[in-house]
PAGUFI-840671 format. One line per field, with one value per residue (C-alpha): residue number from 1; residue in one letter; x, y, z. Coordinates in nm, 4 decimals, m for minus. Example, Ala and Ser with C-alpha at 12.3 -4.5 7.8 and 13.67 -1.06 7.14 Angstrom:
BEGIN
pos <- (1 2)
code <- (a s)
X <- (1.2300 1.3670)
Y <- (m0.4500 m0.1060)
Z <- (0.7800 0.7140)
This chain:
BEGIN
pos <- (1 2 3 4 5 6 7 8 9 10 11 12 13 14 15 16 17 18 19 20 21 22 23 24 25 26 27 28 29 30 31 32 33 34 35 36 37 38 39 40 41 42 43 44 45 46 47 48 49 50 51 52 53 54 55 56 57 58 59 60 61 62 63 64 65 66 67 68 69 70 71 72 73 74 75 76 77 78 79 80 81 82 83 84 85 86 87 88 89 90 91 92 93 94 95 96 97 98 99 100 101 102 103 104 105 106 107 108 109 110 111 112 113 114 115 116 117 118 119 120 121 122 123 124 125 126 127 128 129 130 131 132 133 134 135 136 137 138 139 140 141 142 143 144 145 146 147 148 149 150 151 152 153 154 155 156 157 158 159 160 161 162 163 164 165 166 167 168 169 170 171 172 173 174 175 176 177 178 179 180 181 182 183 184 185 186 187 188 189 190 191 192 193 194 195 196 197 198 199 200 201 202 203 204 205 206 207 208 209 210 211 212 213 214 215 216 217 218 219 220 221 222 223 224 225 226 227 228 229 230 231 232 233 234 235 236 237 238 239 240 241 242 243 244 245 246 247 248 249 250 251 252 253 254 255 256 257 258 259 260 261 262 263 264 265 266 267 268 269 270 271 272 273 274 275 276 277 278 279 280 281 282 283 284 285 286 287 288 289 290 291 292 293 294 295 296 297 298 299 300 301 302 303 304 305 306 307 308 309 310 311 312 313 314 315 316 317 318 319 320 321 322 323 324 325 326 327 328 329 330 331 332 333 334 335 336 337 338 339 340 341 342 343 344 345 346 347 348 349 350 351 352 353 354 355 356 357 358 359 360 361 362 363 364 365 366 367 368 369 370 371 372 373 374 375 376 377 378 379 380 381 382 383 384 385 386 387 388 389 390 391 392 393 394 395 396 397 398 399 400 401 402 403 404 405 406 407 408 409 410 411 412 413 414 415 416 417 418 419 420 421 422 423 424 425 426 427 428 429 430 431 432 433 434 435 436 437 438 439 440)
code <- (x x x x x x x x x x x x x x x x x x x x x x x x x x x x x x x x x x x x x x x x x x x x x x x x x x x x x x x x x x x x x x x x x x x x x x x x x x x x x x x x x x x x x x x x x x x x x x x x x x x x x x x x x x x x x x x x x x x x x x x x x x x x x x x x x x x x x x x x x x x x x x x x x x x x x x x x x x x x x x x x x x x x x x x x x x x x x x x x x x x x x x x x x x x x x x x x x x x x x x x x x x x x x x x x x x x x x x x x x x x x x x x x x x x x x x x x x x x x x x x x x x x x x x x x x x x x x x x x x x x x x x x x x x x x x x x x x x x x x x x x x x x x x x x x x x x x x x x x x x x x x x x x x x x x x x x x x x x x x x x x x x x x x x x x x x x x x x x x x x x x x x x x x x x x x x x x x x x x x x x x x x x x x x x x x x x x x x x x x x x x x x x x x x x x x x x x x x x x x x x x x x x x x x x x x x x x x x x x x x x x x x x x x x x x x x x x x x x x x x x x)
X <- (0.7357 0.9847 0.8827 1.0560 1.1326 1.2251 1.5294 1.4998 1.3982 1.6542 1.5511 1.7957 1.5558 1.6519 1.7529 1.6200 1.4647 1.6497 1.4478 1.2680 1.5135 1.4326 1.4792 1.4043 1.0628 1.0790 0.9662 0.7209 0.6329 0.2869 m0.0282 m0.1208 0.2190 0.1992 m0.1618 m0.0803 0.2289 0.0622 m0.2213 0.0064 m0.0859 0.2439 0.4454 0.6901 0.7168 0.9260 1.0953 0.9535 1.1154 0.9982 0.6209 0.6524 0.7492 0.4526 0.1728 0.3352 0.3201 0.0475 m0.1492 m0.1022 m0.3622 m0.3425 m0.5385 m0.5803 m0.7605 m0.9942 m1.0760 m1.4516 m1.4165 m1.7284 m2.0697 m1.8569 m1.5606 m1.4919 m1.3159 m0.9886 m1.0440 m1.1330 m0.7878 m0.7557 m1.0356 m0.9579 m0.6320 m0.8209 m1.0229 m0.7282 m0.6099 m0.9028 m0.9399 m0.6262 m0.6536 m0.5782 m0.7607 m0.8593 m0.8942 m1.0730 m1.0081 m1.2651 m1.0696 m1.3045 m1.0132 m0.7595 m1.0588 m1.0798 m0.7146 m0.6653 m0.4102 m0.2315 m0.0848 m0.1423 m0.2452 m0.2218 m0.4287 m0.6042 m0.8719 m1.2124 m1.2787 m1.5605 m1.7588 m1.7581 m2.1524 m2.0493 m1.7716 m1.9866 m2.2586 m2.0006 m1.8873 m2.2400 m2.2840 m1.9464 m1.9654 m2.2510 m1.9963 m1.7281 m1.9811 m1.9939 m1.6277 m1.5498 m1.6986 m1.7261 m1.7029 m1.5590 m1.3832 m1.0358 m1.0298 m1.2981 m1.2859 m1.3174 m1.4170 m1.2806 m1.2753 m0.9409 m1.1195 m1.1257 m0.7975 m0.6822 m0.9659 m0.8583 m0.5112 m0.4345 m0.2110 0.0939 0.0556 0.0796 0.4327 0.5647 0.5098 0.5265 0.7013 1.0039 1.0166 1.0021 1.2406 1.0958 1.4404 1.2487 0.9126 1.0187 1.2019 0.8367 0.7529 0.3627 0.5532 0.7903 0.6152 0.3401 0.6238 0.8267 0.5050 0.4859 0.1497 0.0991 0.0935 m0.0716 0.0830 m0.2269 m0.2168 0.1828 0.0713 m0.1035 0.1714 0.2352 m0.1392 m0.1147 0.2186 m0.0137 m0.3111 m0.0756 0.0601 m0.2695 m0.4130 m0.0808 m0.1557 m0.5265 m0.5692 m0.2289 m0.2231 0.1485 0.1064 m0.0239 m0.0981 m0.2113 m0.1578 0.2207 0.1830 0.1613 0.4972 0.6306 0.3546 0.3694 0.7287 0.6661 0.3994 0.6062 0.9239 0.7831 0.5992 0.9625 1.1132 0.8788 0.6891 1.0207 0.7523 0.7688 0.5690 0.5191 0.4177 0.2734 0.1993 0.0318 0.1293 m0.0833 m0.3687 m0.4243 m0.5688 m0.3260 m0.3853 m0.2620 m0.6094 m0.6346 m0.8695 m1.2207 m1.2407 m1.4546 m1.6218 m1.9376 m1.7184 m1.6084 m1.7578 m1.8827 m1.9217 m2.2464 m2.5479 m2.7125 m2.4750 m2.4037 m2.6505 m2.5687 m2.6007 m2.3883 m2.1430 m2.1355 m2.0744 m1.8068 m1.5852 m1.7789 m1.5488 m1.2763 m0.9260 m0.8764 m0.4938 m0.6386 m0.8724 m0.6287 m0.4923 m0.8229 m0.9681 m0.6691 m0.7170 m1.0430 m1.2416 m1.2447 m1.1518 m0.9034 m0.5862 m0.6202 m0.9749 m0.8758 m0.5293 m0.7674 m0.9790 m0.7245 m0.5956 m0.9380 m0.8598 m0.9808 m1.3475 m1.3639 m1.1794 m1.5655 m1.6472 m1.4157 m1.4688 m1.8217 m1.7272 m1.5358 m1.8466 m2.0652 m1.8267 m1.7116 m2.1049 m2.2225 m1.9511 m2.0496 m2.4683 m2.4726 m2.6335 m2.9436 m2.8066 m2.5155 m2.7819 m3.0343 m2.7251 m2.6017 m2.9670 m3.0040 m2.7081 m2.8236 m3.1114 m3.0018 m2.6601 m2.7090 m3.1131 m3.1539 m3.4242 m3.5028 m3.5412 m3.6061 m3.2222 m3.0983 m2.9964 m3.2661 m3.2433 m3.6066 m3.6568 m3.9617 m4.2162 m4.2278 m3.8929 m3.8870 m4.2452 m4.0137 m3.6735 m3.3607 m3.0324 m2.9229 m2.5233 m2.6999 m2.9028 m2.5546 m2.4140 m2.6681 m2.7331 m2.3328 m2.2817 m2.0309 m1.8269 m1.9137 m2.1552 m1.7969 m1.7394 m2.0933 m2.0440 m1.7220 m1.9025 m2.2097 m1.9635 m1.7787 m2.1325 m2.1145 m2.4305 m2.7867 m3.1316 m3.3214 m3.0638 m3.0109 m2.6876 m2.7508 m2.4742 m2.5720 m2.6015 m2.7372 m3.0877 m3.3164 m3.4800 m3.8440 m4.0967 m4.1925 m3.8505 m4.0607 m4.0713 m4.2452 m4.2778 m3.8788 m3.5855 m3.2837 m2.9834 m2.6102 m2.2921 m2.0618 m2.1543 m2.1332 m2.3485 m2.7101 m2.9268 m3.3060 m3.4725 m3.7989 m4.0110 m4.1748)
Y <- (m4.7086 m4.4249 m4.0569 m3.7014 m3.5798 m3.2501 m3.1122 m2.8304 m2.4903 m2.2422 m1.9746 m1.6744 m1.4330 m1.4568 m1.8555 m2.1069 m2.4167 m2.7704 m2.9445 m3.2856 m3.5663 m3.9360 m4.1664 m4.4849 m4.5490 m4.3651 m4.5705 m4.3479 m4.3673 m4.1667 m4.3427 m4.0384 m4.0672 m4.4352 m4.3933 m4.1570 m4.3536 m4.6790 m4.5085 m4.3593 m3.9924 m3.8469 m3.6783 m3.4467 m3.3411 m3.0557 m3.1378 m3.5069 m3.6122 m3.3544 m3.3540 m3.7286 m3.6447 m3.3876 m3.6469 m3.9389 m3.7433 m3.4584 m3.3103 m3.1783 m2.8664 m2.8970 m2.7182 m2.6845 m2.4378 m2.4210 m2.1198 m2.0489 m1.9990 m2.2408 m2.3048 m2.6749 m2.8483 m3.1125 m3.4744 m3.3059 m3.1526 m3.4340 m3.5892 m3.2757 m3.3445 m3.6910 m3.5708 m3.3786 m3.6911 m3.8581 m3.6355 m3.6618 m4.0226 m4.0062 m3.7925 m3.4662 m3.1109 m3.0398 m2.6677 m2.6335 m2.2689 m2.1332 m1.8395 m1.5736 m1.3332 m1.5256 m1.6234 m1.2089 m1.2933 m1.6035 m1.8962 m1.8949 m2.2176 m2.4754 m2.2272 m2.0342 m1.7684 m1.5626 m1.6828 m1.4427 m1.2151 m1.2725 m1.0142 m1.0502 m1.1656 m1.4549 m1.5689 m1.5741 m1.7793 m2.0230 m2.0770 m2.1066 m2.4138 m2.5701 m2.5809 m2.8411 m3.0913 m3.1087 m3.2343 m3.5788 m3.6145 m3.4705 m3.4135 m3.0282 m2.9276 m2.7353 m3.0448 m3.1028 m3.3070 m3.1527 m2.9633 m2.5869 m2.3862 m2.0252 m1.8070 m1.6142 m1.2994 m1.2188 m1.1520 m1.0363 m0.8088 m0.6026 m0.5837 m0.2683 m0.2859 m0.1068 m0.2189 m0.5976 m0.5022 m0.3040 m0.6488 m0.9157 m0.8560 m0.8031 m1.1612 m1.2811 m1.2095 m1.1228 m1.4180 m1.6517 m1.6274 m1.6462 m1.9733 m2.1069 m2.3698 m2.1860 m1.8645 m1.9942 m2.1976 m1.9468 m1.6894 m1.9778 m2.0367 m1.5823 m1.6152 m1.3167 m1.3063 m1.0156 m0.7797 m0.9541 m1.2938 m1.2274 m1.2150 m1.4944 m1.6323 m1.3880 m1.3752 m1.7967 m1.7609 m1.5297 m1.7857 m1.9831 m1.7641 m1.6386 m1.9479 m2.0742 m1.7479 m1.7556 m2.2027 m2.3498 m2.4328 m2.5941 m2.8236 m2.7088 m2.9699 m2.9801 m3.0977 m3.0889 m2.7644 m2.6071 m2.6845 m2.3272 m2.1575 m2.4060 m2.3363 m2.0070 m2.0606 m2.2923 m2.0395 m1.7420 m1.8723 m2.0459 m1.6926 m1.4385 m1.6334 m1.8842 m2.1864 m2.4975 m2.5236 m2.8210 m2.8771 m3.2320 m3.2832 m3.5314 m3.6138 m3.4976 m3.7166 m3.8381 m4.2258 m4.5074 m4.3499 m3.9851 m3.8177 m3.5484 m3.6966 m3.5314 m3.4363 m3.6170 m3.5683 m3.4316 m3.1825 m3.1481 m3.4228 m3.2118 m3.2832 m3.1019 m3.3552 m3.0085 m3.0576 m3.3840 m3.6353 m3.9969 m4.1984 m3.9857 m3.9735 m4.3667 m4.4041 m4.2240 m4.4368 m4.7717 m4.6232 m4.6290 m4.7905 m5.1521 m5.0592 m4.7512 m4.9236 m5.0188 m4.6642 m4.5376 m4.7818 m4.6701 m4.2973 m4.2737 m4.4993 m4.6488 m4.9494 m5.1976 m5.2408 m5.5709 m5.5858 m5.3784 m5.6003 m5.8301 m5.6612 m5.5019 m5.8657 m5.9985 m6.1617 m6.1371 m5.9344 m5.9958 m5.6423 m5.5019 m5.6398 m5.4215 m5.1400 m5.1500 m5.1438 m4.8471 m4.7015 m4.7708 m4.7295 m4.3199 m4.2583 m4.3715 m4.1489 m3.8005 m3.9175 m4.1745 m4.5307 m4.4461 m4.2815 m4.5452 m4.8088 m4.6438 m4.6012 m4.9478 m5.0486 m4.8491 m4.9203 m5.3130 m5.2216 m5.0083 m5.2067 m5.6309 m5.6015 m5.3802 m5.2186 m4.8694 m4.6733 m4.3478 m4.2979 m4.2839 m3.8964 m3.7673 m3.4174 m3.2515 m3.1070 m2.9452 m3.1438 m2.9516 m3.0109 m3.3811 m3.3389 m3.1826 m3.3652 m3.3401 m3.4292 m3.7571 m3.6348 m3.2642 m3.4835 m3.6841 m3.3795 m3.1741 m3.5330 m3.4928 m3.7856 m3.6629 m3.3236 m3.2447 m3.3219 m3.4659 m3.6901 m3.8064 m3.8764 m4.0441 m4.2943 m4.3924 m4.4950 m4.6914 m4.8792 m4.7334 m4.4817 m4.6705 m4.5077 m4.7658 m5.0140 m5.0031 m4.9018 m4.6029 m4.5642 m4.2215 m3.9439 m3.7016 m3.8841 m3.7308 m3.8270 m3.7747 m3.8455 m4.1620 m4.2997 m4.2676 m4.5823 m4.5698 m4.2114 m4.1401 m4.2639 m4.4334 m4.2798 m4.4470 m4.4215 m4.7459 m4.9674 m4.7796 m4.4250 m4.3906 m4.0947 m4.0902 m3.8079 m3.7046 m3.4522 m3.1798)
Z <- (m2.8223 m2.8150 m2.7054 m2.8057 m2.4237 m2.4180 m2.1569 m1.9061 m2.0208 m2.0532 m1.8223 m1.9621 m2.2094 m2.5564 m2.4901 m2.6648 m2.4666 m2.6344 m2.8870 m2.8607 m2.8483 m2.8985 m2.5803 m2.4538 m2.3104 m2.0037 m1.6326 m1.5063 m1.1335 m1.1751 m1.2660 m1.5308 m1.6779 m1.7706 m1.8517 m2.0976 m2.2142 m2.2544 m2.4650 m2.7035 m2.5836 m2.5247 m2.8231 m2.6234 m2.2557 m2.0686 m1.7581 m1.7469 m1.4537 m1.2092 m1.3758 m1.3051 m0.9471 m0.8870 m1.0419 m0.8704 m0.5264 m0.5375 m0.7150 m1.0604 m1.2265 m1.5886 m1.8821 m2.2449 m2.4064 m2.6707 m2.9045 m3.0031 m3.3488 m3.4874 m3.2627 m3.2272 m3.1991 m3.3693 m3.3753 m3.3944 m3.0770 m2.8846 m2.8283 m2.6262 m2.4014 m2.3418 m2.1928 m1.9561 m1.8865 m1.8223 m1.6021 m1.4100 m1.3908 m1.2543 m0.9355 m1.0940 m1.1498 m1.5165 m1.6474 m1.9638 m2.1280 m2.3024 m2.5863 m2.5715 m2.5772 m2.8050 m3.0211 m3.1317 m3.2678 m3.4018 m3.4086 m3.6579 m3.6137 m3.9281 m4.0960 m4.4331 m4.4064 m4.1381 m3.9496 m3.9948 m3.6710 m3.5483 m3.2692 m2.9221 m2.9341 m3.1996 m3.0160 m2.6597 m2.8414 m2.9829 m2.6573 m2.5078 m2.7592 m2.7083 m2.3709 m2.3258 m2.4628 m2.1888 m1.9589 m2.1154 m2.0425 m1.7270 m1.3841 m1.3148 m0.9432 m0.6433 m0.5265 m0.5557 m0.8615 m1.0282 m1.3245 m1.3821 m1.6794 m1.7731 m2.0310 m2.0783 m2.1820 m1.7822 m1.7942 m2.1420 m2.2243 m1.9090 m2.0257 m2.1641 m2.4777 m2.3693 m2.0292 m2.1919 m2.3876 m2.0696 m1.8703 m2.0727 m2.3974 m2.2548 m2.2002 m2.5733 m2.8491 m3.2296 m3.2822 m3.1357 m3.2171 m3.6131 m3.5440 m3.4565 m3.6985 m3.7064 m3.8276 m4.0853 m4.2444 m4.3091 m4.4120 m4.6237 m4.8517 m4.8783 m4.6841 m4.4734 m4.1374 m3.9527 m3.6487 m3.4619 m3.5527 m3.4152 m3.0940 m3.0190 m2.8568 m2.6186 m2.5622 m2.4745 m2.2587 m2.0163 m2.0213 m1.8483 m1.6219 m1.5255 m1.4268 m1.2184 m1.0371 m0.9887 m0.9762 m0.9544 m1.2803 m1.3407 m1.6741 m1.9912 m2.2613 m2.6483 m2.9951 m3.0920 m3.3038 m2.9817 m2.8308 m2.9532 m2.7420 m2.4513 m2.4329 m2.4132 m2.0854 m1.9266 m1.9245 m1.8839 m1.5481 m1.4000 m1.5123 m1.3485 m1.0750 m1.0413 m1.0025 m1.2003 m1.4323 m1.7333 m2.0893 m2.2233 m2.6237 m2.8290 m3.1365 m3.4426 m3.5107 m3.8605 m4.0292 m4.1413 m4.5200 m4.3958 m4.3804 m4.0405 m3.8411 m3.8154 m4.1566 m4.4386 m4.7790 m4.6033 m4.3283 m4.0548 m3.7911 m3.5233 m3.1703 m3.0616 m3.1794 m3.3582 m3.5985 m3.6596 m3.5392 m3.3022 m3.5975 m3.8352 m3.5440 m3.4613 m3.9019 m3.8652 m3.5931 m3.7567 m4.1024 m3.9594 m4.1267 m4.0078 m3.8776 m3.6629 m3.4623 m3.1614 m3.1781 m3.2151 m2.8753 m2.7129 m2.7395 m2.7399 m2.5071 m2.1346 m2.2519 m2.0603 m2.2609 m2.2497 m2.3990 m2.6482 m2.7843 m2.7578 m3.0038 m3.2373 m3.3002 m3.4793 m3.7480 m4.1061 m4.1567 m3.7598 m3.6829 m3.7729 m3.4623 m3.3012 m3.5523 m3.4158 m3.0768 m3.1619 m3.2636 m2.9608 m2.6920 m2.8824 m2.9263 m2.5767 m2.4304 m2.6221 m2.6718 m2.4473 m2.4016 m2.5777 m2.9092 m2.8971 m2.8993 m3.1492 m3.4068 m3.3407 m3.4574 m3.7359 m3.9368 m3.8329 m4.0390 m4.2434 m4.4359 m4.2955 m4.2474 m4.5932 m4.4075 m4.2710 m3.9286 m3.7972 m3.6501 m4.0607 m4.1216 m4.3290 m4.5437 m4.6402 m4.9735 m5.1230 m5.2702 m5.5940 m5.6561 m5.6396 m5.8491 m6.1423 m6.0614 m5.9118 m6.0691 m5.8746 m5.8679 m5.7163 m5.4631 m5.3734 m5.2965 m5.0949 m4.9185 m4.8059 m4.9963 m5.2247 m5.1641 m5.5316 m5.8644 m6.0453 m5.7197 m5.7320 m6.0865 m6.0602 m5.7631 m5.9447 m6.2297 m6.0518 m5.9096 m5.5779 m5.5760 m5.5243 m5.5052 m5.3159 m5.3024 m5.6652 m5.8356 m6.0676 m6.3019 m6.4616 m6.2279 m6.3933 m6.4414 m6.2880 m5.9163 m5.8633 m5.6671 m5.8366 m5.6867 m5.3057 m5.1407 m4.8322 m4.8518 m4.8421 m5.1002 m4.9788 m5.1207 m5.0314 m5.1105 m5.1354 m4.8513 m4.5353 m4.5887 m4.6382 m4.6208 m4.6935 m4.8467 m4.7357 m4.9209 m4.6883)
């Protein structure tokens, strides 16, 4: 394994911190460090020698925030709060950020286009939802170790707008923030980029500033796309408060075949069971490619590295063993032992059994309708089956849509309710995702 390390951070305004250079695996002397290492969590850190000092002999406060744009976050997010888990299992203090400030802007990282703004009342419930799920993952507290939640819109809703330039723009040069790879990119493909979405950053560099002043907070971590505004945070805090201060990424999650994690033909794969139930959720990590599952075991579960080589080296059709493990050790962790159990049951009966059980997803539809019929490549794609009638089409051509276990080679016949079979039909797609329908 070989890590981008980044150098110290130029401290002069207007200077620009070194890039990411490639080194040799680095020794570290800190248990999080070499957790993190061994894992394959780290992508680029600032100052690593003195972080690995201040885990190896105290105690570090880290955070990483999370914007409230959707009632849920999703599997892309959850790399993020494994770090924090980490970090906790680890001895240290974990800080999760709730946006409700930066979330009235936007990040405009990754991004082509602007985000929606959404009112104060929408973002507030949003975070309401999402915060349920950091609970699974992390023990909340007033003890040392345990982990805190704010919400940045203490601080930056107070801020009056030229009070915010008078103190803290000075520190950031318009240079610098276009060299951002979130800026020029966006401007490179003649997307616009709002005064407000221009910002952000600045807004970011004061989250962590804020919460070194008010917790101690002296290591911010995130996805790589965030180095620009970590950089920002970590020298604006050793420039006006002259503390250290850190920045940890990972690198950019996506499958062996180049798909971004989290995202599939049906959506996004929520975190918050409302949205995307235990079973759905353990289908998912059972799905996954046969070269991700070590990386996968690695990142995502408790898992002793030696179990899991163990695992990852299956041979043959054996890595579904692991692939299953996968699946029951990411599902116990968010719906716990129950739902990871129930799910592990269900797609028993469901794909080796041939048989049925309450834990399948199940969409309603009006009797009436199925009493006239419904288009089978429109019931693939309402079912989340397929993301559209042509992709529906295209599978059940190529054998791999059933209706009751039976491949149905024309989708636009016509479903009805003579296709019940115990009072629900049993719609899948290839081998791995069923859904029954269930008239209402």
């Amino acid at each position: 394994m070989s890590l981008e390390i980044a150098g110290p951070a130029v401290l002069e305004p207007g200077h620009r911190s070194p890039e990411p250079t490639m080194t040799a695996e680095p020794k570290f002397k800190s248990e999080f460090l070499r957790t993190m290492r061994d894992r394959g969590y780290i992508h680029s850190i600032t100052h690593p020698v003195e972080l690995d000092e201040a885990a190896a002999n105290g105690r570090v406060i880290a955070y990483i925030g999370f914007d409230a744009t959707a009632a849920s976050l999703h599997v892309g997010s959850l790399l993020q709060i494994m770090m924090l888990r980490r970090l906790q299992q680890a001895g240290h203090k974990p800080i999760v950020l709730m946006g409700g400030g930066t979330t009235k802007v936007g990040d405009p990282t990754d991004r082509d286009s602007s985000r929606p703004l959404l009112t104060t009342e929408q973002i507030q419930a949003n975070i309401a939802s999402i915060k349920t799920v950091f609970a699974k993952f992390l023990s909340f507290g007033d003890g040392p170790a345990d982990a805190v939640m704010v919400d940045n819109a203490e601080w930056l809703d107070a801020l009056g707008y030229v009070e915010f330039l008078r103190e803290f723009g000075v520190h950031f040069t318009v240079n610098r923030m276009l060299s951002f790879e979130s800026v020029k990119l966006r401007l490179e493909r003649e997307q616009p980029m709002t005064f407000l979405e221009f910002n952000y950053m600045l807004m970011q560099a004061v989250d962590f500033l804020e919460l070194e002043r008010r917790l101690g907070c002296n290591l911010q971590m995130g996805g790589s796309d965030q180095w620009g505004n970590i950089l920002n945070g970590v020298e604006l805090i050793r420039r006006v408060d002259q503390k250290p201060a850190f920045g940890l990424t990972t690198p950019l999650l996506a499958t062996a075949s180049g798909a971004k994690m989290g995202k599939t033909v049906a959506g996004a794969v929520w975190l918050n069971a409302d949205l995307r139930s235990p079973y759905d959720y353990w289908q998912f990590w059972r799905n996954t490619e046969d070269a991700d599952v070590g990386r996968f075991l690695r990142l995502f579960t408790d898992l002793p590295l030696a179990e899991i080589e163990r695992l990852e080296a299956l041979p043959g059709a054996e890595i579904n063993e692991a692939k299953k493990v996968l699946a029951n050790e990411t599902t116990r962790m968010l719906h716990g032992e129950a739902a990871a159990q129930s799910a592990a049951k269900a797609a028993e009966a469901a794909f080796e059994q041939g048989g049925l059980s309450d834990d399948l997803p199940t969409i309603e539809i009006k009797t009436a309708d199925l009493e006239a019929g419904i288009m089978l490549a429109a019931l693939a794609q309402d079912a989340g089956l397929a993301g559209s009638r042509g992709e529906a089409r295209r599978l059940a051509q190529g054998g791999g849509l059933r209706v009751n276990d039976k491949a149905e080679m024309d989708a636009n016949r016509n479903v009805t309710s003579a296709d019940l079979v115990g009072g629900v039909i049993k719609l899948a797609a290839g081998k791995k995702k069923i859904v029954l329908v269930r008239p209402v």
